[in-house]
MMTF fields as JSON, N, C-alpha, C and O atoms, coordinates in Angstrom:
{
  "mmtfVersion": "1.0.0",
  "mmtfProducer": "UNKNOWN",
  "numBonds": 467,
  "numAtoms": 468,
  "numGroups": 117,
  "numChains": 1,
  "numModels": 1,
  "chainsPerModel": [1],
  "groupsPerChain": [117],
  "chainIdList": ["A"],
  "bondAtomList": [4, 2, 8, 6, 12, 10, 16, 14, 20, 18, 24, 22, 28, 26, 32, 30, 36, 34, 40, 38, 44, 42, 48, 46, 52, 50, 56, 54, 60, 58, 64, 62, 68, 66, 72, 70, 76, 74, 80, 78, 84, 82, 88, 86, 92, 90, 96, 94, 100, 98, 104, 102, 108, 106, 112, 110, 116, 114, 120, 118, 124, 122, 128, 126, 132, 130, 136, 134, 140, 138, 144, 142, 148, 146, 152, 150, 156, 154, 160, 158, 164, 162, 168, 166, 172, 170, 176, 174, 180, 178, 184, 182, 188, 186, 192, 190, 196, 194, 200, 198, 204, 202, 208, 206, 212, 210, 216, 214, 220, 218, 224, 222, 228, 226, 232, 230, 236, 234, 240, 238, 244, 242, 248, 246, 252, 250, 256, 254, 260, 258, 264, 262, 268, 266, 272, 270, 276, 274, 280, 278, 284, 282, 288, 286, 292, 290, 296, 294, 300, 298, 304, 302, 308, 306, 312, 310, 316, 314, 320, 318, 324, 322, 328, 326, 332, 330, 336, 334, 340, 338, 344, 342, 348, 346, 352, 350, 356, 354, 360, 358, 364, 362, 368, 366, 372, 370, 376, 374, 380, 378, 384, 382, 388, 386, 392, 390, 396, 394, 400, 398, 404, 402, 408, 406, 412, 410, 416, 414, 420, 418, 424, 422, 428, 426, 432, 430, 436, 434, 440, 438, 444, 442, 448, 446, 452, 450, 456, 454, 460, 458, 464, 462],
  "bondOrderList": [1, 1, 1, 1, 1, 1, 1, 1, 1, 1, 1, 1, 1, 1, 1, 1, 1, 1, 1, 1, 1, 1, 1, 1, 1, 1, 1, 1, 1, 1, 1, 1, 1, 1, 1, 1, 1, 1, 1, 1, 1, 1, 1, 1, 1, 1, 1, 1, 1, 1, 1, 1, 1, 1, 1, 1, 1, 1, 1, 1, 1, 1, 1, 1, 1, 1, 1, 1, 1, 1, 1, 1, 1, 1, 1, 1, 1, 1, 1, 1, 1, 1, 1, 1, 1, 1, 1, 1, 1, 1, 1, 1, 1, 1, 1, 1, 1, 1, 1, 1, 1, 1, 1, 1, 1, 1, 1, 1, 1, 1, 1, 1, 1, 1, 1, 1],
  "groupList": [{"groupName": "UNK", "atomNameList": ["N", "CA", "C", "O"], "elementList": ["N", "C", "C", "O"], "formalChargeList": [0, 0, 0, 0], "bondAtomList": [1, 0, 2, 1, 3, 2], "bondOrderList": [1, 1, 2], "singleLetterCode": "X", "chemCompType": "L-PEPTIDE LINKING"}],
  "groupTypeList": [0, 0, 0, 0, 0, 0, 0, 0, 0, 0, 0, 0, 0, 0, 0, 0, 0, 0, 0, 0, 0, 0, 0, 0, 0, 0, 0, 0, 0, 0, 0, 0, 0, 0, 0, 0, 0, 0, 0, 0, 0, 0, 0, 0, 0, 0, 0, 0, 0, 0, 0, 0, 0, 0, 0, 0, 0, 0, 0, 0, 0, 0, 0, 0, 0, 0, 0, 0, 0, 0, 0, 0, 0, 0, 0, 0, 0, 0, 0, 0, 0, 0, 0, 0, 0, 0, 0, 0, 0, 0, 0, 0, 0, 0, 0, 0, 0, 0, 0, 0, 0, 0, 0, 0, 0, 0, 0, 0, 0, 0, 0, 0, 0, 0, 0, 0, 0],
  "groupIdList": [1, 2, 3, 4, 5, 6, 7, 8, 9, 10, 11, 12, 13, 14, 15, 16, 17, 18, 19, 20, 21, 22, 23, 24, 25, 26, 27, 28, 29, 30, 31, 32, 33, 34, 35, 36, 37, 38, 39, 40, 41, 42, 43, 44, 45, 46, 47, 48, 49, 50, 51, 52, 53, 54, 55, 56, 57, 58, 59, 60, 61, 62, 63, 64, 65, 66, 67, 68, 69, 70, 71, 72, 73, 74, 75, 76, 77, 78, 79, 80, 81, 82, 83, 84, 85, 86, 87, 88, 89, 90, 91, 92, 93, 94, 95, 96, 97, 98, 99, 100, 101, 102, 103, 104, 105, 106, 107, 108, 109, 110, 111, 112, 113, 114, 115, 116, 117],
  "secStructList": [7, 7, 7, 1, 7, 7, 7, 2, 2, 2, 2, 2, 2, 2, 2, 2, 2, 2, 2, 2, 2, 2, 2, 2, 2, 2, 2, 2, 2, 2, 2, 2, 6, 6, 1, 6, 6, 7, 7, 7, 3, 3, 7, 7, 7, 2, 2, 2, 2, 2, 2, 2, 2, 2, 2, 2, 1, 1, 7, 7, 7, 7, 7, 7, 3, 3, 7, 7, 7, 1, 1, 7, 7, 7, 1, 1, 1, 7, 7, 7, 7, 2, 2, 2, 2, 2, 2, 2, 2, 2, 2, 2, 6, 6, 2, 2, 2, 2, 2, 2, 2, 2, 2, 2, 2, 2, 2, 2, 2, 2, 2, 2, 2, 6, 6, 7, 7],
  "xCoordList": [21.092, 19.787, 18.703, 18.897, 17.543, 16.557, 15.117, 14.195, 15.303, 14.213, 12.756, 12.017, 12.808, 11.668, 10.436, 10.693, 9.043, 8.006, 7.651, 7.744, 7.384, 7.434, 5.901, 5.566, 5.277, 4.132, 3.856, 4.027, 3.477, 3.074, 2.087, 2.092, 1.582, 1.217, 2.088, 1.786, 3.386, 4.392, 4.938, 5.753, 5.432, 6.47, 6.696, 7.678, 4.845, 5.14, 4.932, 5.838, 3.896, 4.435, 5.942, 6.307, 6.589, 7.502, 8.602, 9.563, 8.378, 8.755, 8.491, 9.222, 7.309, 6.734, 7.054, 7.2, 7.124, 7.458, 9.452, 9.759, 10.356, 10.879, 11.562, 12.444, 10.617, 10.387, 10.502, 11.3, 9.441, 9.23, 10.529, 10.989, 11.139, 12.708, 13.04, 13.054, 13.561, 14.603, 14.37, 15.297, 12.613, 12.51, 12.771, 13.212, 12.438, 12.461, 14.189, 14.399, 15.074, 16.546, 16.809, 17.63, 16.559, 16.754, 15.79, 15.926, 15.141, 14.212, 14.945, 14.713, 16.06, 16.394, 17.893, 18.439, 18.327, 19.573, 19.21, 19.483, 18.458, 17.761, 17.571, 17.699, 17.344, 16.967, 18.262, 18.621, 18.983, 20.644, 21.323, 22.401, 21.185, 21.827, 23.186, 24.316, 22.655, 23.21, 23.592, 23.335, 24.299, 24.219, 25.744, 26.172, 26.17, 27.96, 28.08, 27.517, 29.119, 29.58, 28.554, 28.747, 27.279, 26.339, 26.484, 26.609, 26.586, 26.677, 25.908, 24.857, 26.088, 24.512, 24.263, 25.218, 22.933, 23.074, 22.052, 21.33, 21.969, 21.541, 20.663, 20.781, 19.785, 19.188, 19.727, 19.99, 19.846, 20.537, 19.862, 18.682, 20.059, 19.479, 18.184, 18.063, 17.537, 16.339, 16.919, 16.54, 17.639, 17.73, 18.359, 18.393, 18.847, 19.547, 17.868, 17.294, 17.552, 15.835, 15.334, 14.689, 15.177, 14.014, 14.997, 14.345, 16.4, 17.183, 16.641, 16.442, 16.543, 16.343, 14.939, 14.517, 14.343, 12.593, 12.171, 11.473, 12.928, 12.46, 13.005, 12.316, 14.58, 15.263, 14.08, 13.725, 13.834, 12.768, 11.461, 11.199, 10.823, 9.877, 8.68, 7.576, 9.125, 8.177, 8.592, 9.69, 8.284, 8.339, 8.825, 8.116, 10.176, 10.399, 11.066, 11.051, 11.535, 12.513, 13.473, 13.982, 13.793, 15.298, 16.333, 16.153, 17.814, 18.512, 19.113, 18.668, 20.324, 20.466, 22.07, 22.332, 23.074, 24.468, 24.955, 24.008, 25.891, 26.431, 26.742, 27.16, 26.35, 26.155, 27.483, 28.511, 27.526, 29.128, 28.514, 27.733, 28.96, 28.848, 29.976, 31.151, 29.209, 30.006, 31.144, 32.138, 30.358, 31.046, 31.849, 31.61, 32.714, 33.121, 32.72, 31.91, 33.055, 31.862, 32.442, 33.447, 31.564, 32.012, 32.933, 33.526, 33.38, 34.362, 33.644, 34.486, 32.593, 32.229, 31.812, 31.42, 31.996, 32.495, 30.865, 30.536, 29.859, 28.648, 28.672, 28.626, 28.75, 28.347, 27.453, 27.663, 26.441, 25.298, 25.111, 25.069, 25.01, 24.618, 23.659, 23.354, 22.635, 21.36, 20.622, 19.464, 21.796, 21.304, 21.096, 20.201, 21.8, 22.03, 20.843, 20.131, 20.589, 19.197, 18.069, 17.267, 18.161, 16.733, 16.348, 15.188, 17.187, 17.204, 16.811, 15.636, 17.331, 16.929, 15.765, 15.174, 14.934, 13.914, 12.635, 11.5, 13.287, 12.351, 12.246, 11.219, 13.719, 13.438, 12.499, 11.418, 12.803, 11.994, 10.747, 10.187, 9.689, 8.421, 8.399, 8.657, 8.267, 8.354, 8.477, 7.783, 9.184, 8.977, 8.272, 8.14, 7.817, 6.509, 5.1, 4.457, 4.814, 3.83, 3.927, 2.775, 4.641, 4.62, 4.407, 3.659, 4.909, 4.333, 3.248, 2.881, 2.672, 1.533, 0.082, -1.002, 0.645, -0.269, -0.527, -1.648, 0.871, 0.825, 0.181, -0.341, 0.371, -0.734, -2.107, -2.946, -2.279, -3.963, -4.445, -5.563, -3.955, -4.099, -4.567, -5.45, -3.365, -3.557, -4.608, -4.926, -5.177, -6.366, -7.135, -7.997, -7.478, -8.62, -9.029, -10.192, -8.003, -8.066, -8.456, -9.252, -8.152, -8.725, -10.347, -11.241, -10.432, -12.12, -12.942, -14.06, -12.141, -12.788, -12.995, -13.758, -12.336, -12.672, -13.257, -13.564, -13.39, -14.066, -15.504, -16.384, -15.75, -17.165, -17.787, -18.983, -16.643, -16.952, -16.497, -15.447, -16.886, -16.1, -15.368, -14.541],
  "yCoordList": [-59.551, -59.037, -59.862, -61.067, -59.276, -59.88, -60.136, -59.359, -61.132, -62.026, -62.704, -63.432, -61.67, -62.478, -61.564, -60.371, -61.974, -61.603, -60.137, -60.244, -59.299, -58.147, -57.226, -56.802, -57.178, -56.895, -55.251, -54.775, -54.646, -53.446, -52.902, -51.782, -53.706, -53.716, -54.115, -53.831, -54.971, -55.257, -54.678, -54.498, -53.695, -52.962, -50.818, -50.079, -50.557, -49.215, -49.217, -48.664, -49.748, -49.622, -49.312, -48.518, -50.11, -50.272, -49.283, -49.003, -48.605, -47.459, -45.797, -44.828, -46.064, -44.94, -44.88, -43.768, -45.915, -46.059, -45.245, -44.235, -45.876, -45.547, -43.87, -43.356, -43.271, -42.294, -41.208, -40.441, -41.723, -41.002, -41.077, -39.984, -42.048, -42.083, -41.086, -40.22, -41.223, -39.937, -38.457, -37.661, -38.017, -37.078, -36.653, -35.532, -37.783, -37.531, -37.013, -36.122, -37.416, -37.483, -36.367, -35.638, -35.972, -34.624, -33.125, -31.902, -33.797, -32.541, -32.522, -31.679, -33.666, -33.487, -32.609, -32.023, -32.804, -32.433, -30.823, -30.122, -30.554, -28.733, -28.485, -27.265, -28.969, -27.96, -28.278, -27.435, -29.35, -29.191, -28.304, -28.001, -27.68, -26.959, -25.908, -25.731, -25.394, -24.468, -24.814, -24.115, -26.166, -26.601, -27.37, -28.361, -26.651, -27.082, -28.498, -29.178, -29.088, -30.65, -31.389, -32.416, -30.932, -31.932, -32.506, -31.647, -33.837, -34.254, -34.633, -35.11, -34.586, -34.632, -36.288, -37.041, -36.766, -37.764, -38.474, -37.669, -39.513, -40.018, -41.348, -41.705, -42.122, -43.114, -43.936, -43.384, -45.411, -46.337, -46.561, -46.334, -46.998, -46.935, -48.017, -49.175, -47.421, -48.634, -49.751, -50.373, -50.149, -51.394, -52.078, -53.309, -51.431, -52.028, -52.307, -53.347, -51.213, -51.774, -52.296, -53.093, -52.329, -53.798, -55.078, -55.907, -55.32, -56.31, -56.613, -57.708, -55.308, -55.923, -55.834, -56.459, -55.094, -55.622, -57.127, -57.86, -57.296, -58.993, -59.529, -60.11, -59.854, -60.45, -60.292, -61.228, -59.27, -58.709, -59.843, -60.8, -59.374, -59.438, -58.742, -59.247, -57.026, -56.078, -55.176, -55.293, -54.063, -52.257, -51.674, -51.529, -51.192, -50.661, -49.336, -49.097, -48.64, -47.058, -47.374, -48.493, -46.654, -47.004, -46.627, -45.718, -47.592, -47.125, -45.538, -44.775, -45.142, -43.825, -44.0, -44.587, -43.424, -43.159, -41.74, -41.044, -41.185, -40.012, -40.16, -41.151, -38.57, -38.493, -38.51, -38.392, -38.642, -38.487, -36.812, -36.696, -35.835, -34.286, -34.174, -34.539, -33.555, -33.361, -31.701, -31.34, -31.2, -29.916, -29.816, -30.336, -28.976, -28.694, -28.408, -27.481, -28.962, -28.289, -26.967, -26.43, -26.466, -25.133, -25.119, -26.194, -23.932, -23.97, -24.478, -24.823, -24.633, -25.676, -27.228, -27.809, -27.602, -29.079, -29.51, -30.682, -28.495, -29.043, -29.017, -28.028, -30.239, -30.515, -30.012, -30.139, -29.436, -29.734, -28.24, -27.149, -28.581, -27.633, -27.51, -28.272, -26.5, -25.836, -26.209, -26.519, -26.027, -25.856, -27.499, -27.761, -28.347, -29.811, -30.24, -30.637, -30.172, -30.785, -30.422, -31.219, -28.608, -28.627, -29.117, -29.047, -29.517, -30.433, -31.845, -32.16, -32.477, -33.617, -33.71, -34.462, -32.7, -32.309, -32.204, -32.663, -31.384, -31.441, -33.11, -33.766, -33.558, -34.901, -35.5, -35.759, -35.78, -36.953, -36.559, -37.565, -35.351, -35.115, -35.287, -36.485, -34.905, -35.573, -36.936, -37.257, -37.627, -39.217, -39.879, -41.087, -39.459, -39.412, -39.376, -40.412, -38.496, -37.695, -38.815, -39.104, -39.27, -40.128, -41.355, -41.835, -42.23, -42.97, -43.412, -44.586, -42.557, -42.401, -42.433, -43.001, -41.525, -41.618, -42.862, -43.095, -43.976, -44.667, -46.156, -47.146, -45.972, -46.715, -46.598, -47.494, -45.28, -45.084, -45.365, -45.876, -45.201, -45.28, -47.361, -48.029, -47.571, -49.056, -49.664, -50.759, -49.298, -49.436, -49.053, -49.919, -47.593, -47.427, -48.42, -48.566, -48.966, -49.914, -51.198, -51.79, -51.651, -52.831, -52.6, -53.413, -51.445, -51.221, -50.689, -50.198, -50.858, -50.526, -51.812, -51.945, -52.444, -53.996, -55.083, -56.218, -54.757, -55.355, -54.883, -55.481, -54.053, -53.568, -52.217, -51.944, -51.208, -50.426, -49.186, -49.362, -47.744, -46.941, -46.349, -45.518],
  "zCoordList": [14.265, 13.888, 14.56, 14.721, 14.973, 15.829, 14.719, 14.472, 14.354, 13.889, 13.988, 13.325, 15.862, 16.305, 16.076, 15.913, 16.038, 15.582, 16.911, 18.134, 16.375, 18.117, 17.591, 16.484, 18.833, 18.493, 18.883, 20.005, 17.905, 18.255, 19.793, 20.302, 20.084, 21.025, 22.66, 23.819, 22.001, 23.394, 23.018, 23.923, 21.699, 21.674, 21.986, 22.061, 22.092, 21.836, 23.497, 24.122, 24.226, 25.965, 26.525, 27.392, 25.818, 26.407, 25.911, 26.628, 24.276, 24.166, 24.972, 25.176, 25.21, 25.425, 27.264, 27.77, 27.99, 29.078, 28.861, 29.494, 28.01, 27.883, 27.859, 28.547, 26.625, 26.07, 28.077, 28.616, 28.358, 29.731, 30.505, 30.835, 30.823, 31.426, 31.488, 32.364, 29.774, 29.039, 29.311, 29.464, 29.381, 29.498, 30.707, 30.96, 31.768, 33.252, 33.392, 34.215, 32.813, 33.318, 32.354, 32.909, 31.385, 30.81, 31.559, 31.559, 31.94, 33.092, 34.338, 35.204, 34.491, 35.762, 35.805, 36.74, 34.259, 33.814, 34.155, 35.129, 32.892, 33.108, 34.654, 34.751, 35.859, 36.912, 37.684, 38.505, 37.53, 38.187, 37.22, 37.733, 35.923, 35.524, 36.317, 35.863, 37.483, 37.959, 39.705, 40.685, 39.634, 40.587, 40.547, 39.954, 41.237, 41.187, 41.287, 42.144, 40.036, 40.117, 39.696, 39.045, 40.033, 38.818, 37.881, 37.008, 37.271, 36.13, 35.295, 35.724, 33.963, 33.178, 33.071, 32.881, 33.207, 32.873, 31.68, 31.092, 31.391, 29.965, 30.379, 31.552, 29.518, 30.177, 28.841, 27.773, 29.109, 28.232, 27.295, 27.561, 26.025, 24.752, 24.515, 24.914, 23.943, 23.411, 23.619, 24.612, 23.054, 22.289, 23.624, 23.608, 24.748, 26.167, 26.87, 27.195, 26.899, 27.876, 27.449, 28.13, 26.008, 25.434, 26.076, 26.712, 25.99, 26.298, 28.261, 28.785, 28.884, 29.943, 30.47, 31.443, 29.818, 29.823, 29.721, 30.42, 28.486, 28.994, 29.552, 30.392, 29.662, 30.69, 32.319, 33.036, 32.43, 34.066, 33.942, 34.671, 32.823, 32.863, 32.547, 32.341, 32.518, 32.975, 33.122, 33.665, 32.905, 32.379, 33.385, 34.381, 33.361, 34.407, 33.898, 32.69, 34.608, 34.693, 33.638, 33.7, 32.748, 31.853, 32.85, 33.661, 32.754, 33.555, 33.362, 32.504, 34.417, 33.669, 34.193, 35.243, 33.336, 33.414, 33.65, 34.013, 33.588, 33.392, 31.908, 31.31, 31.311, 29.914, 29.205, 29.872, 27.978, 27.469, 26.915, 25.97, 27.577, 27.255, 25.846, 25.849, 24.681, 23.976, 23.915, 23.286, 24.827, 25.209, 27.035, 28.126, 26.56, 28.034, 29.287, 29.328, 30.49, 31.702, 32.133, 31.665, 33.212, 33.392, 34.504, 34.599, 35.722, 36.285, 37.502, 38.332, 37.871, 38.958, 39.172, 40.184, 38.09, 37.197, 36.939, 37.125, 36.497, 36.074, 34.695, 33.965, 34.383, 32.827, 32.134, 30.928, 32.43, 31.561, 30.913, 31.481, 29.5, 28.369, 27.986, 27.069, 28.451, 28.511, 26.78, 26.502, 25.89, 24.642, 24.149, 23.346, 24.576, 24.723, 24.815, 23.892, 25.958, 26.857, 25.865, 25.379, 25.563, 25.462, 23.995, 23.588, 23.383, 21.867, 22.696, 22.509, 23.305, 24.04, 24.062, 23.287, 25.277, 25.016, 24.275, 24.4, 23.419, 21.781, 21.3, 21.127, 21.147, 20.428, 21.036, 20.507, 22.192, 23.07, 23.295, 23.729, 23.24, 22.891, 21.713, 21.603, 20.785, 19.443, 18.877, 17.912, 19.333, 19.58, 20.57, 20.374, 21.506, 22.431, 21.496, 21.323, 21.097, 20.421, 18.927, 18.604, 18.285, 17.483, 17.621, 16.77, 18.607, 19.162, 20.052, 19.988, 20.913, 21.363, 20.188, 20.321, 18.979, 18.09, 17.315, 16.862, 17.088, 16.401, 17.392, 16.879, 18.651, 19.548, 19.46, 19.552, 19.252, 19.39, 18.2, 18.26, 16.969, 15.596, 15.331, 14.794, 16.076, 16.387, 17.038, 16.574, 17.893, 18.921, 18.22, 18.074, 17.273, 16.838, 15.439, 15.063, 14.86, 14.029, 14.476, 13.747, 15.302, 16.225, 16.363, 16.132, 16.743, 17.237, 16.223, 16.378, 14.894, 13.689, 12.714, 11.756, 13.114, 12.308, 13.568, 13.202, 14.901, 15.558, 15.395, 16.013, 14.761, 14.817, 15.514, 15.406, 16.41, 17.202, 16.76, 16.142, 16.808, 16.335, 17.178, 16.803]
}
């Protein structure tokens, strides 16, 4: 368990940088859809990029793997399940959109006890 003090401010960048990855590699999943031998792929979990965000230094691309598909591929060995993704999709705007808000919410609280509206 991680004990150390993490600041809303070093921590939703680096989500939301995140957040963008995922969507990028699930947008990339949807347009290889129909593209023989394609494989779907996935970007590594929070809790791996916060690990190598700091190890770096600094905000970079989440990595990305080939996905573990929970369904079968089709007969031209492309993995990717249309219905899969676009739940992917949904999630990862939705946790975008929640966090983005809970940044600005943060900032506007800052500039509300600093004196500014």
């Amino acid at each position: 368990m991680n004990t150390e003090p993490t600041s809303l401010f070093d921590l939703a960048p680096k989500r939301l940088q995140w957040l963008a990855s995922r969507q990028k590699a699930v947008s990339e999943n949807i347009a290889n859809s129909d593209v023989a031998s394609y494989r779907a792929k996935e970007v590594e979990s929070f809790a791996s990029y916060l690990h190598n965000a700091k190890a770096s230094g600094s905000l970079q691309e989440a990595k990305t793997q080939e996905a573990k598909v929970s369904w079968s591929e089709d007969l031209t060995g492309n993995n990717v399940v249309l219905e899969e993704q676009l739940m992917e999709a949904s999630s990862a705007a939705g946790q975008f959109r929640i966090a983005a808000g809970l940044y600005r919410k943060a900032y506007e609280m800052i500039g509300a006890v600093a004196g500014r509206r």
